[in-house]
N, C-alpha and C positions, 0 to 999 in steps of 0.2 A: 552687611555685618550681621550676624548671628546674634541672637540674644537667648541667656541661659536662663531659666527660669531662678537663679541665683542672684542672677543679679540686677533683680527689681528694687526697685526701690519704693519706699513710701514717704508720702511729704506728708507730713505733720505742719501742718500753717498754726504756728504762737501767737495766740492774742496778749500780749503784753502790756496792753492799754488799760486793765484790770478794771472795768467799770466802776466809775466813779458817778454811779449814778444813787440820783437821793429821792426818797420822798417821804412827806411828814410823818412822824410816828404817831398815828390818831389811837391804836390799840382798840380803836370803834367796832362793830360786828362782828360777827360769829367767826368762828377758829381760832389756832392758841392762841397762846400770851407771849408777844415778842420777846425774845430773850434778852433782850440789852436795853438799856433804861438812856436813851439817846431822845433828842428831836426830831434827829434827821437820819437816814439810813442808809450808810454809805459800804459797798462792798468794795477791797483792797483784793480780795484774791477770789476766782470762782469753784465751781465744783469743777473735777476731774481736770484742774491747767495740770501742766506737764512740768513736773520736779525733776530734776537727777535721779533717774531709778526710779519710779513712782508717780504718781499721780493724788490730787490734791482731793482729801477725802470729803472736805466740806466748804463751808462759807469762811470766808474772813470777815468781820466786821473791824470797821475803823474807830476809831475813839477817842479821836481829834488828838494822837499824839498823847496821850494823856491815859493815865491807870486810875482806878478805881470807880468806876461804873456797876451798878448792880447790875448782875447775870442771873434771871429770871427764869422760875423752872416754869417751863412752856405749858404744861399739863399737870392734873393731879398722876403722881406715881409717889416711888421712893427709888431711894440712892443705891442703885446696884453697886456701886463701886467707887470708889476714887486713887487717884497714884500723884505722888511728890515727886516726880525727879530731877535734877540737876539741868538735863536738854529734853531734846524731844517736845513732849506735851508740857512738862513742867506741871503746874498745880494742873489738876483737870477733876471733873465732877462726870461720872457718868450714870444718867438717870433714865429709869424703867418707865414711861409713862402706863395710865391705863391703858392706852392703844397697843401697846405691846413694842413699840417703838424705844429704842434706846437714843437720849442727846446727849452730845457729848459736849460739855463746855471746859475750852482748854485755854493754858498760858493764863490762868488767873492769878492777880497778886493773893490774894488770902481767900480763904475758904469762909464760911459762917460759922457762926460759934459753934453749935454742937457738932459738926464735923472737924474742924481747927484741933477739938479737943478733942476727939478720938484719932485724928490723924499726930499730933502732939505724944499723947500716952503712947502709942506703936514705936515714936521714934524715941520716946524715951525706952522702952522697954528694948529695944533694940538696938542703941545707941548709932543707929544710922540716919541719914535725912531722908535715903531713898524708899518710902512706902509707897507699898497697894493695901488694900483694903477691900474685901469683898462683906456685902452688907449681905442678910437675906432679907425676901421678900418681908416689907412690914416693920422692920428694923428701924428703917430711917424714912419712917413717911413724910412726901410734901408736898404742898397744896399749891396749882395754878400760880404766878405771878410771884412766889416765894421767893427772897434773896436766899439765892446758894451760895454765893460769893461775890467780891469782889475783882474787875478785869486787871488786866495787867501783862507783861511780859517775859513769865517764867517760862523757862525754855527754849526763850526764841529771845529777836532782839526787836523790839520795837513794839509797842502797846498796841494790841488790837483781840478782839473774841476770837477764837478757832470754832466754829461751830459747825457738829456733822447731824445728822438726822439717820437711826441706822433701821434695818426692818427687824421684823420677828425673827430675823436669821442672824443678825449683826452683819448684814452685808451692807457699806453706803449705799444711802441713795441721796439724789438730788432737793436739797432744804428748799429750792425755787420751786418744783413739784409740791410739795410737802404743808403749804400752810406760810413760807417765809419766803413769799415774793418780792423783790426790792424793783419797784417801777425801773426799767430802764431807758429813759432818754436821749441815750448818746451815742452813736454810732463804733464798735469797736475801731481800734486803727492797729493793722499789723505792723509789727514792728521790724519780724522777721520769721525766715521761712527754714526748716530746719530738716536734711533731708536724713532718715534712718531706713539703714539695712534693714529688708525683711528677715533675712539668713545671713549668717558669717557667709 
């Protein structure tokens, strides 16, 4: 039998088992400031699992089912940006560190005050829910360990952090590289094996 270079295939192996792996939040020695105000550090979803269409830009953190956890800005910078929408990211902060690094913390129930309230005045003056917001540098300074908001589940369904870590280019990269390692314990388990056309 003849094989066409068409019609190869590639297996894509799903880890589905999403590591549920924990360990204490001591916030002890050197590197950031963990972003999520938890004891225990549990990831729900990793970088790059495989979406419909896409691929998963950052960390999920879990939040025992439960909203309102402070979401901590990992570094000194300021607020490049933020956006309100309906799906998608829903509430989301996204902050400039000194490093040059942009985080991205998404699906928050509320924002902090002086953002709330600039995000607030835009939908007033606009009479829409859906804002962006671009800050410039210096606008909206904040310091290490700072409450940016509160977590939650705007735009998605179920409470948990979205948390990405992006470079000086706004490309993702890996938040496990980055300073946000979550000990992992536990062996993945496939769940299933998924196989996708290289070419139509």
């Amino acid at each position: 039998m003849e094989r066409h270079p068409a019609s190869r295939i590639f297996l894509l192996v799903l880890v589905l088992a999403v590591l549920p792996a924990s360990v204490a939040a001591s916030g002890d020695g050197p590197g950031p400031v963990w972003p999520l105000d938890l004891e225990t550090r549990y990831l729900t979803s990793n970088f790059m699992e495989y979406r419909p269409g896409r691929f998963h830009a950052g960390l999920d953190f879990k939040t025992n089912s439960s909203e309102g956890y402070a979401a901590r800005a990992v570094e000194d910078g300021w607020i490049l940006r933020v956006r309100a929408t309906p799906g998608a990211y829903g509430r989301a902060i996204y902050l400039r560190g000194v490093s040059g690094r942009t985080f991205v913390y998404a699906h928050l129930s509320r924002f902090n005050d002086p953002i709330r309230a600039r995000v607030r005045e835009q939908q007033r003056k606009s009479g829409r829910y859906r804002t962006r917001i671009t800050f410039r540098e210096g606008e909206m300074p904040v310091k290490a360990g700072e409450v940016l908001g509160l977590t939650g589940q705007s735009g998605t369904s179920g409470p948990h952090l979205h948390f990405e870590v992006r470079d000086e280019d706004n490309r993702p990269v890996n938040p496990l590289e980055q300073g946000f390692a979550v000990d992992d314990r536990l062996a993945p388990v496939i769940h299933a094996v998924r196989a996708v056309p290289v070419t139509p």
